[in-house]
C-alpha positions, 0 to 999 in steps of 0.5 A: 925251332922257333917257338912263337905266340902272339897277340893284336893290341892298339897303340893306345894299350901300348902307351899304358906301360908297365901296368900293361906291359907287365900283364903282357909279359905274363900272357905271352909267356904263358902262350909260349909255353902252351905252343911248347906243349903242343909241339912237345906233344904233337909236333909232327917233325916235317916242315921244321916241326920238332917231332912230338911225343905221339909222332916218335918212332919207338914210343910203346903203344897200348890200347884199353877197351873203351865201349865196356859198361866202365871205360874209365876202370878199364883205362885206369887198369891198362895204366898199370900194365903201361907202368910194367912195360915201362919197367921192363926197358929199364925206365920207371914211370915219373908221371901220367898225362891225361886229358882234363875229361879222363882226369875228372872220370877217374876223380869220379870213380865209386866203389859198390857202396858209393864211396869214391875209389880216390878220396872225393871231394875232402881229399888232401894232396896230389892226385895220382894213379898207382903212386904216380902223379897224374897231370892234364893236359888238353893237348891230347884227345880224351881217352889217350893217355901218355905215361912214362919216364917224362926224365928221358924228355928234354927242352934246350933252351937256346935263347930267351924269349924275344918280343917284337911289335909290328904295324906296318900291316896297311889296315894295322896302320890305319887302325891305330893297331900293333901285333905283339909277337913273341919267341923262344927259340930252343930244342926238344929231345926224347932220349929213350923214346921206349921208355914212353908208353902212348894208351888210347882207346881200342 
């Protein structure tokens, strides 16, 4: 599958390499591998689409009460359970992906006397939930959440990324304009799909 981003630049920003082609260069990789993340995530698996984690048959499901006076306590105590049923096939959980929203809320979090559950604000070090380390992505909808064994997933690289420029659009001619696009073309699997578990909202 061909993993593709792109960008509309003039002829004139083409001219100014390498100072210009050395931010390009990092702006169209850091496109590709948002575009892998969407189609790791959410990749439908029709029309050529890599099938996504939350499209996969066989990944478990879970869901948490969301409209109680403490939605965010609610999800952070249904994760536990998820890491249980994670276990309980054989996997062990490397790590939990939420949105960046739910993340914050967790950060949030306060005992009865104020203090907040996970360190606040002069914490040092990685942030987890239940000894795993938690990663955001925005990729997926506030409220869901994907833990598990991230092991049993893989990205076959099949080649590097390819960079092409097109201008032969008539208006893109006319404009003095160029679409830069570029390509990683490669393969992405889930191993043991049970081994993940997809939490949403009730």
């Amino acid at each position: 599958f061909g993993y593709a981003d792109g960008y509309v630049v003039t002829t004139q920003m083409l001219a100014d390499a390498p100072a210009f082609a050395s931010f390009m260069d990092g702006e169209l990789r850091y496109g590709i591998r948002r575009v892998q993340e969407d189609y790791l995530l959410n990749g439908s698996g029709t029309g050529g689409e890599p099938r996504g984690i939350l499209n996969t048959t066989g990944v478990q499901a879970d869901t948490y009460d969301g409209s109680g006076a403490q939605p965010i306590k609610a999800l952070v105590e249904k994760v536990r359970t998820g890491i249980r049923k994670v276990a309980k096939v054989g996997g062990s959980t490397t790590a939990i992906l939420l949105h960046p929203e739910d993340n914050e809320q967790i950060d949030l979090m306060k005992e009865a006397d104020g203090a907040y559950t996970f360190g606040g604000p002069a914490q040092i070090g990685a942030q987890t939930l239940w000894g795993r380390p938690r990663v955001t992505s925005e990729k997926i909808e506030r409220g869901q959440v994907i833990l598990g064994d991230f092991k049993q997933i893989a990205y076959l690289d099949r080649d590097g990324i390819s960079v092409e420029a097109f201008n032969q659009h008539e208006d893109f001619a006319r404009r003095n304009l160029v679409y830069v696009r570029a390509e990683a073309r490669g393969l992405q699997a889930i191993w043991r799909p049970s081994r993940l578990l997809i939490l949403e909202e009730a």
